[in-house]
N, C-alpha and C positions, 0 to 999 in steps of 0.2 A: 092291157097294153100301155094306158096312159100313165098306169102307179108303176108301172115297169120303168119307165121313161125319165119318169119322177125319180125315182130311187136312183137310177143310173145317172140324174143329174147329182142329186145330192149328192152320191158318194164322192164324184169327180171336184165336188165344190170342195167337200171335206179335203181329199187329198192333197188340190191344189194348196187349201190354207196349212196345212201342215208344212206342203216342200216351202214355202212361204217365211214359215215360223221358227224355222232352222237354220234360215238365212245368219249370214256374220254381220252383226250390228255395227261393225268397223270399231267400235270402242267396248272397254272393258265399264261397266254399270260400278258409278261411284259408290251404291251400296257393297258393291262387293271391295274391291278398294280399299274402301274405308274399313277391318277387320277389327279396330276395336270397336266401332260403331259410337264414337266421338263426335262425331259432324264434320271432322277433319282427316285430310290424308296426308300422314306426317313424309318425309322422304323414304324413308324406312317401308313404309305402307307401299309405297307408288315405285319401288323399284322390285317389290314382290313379282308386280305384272309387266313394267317395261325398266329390265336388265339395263344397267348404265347409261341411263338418260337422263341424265342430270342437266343437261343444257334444256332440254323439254321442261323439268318441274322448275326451272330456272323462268323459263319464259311464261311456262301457265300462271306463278305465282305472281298476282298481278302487283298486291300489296308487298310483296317483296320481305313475309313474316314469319315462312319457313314452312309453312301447311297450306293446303288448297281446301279452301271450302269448297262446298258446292258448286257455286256460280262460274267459280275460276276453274273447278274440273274440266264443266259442260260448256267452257266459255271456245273454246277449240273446234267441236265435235258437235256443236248442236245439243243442246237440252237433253237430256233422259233421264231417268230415275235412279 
């Protein structure tokens, strides 16, 4: 009964971290983004994933140099990878 109980926990832990893990992270991963894998996301790159927003990679480009590092992707959106 009690490995019964077990198992029935586990599996629901399991489940829950999957519907979890499929959740929309609200932003696209500057690894992906980034498709020549450069460390920069040229405008060309960034209009791949958001269609005519060019006022957007206007304001994320902090230094104003025509690509977004890193810092200035995740500087919007909170950090991620």
């Amino acid at each position: 009964m009690n490995r019964m109980c077990l198992l029935l926990a586990v599996i629901i832990i399991c489940l829950t971290s999957l519907s979890l893990a499929d959740e929309e992270k609200g932003h696209v991963c500057f690894r992906t983004v980034d498709s020549d894998k450069d460390g920069k996301v040229t405008l060309q790159e960034f209009e791949k994933y958001f269609k005519d927003d060019l006022e957007r990679f206007k304001t994320i480009d902090l230094n104003k140099d025509g690509v977004l590092t890193h810092d200035e992707y995740h500087e919007p959106v909170g950090h991620g990878s």
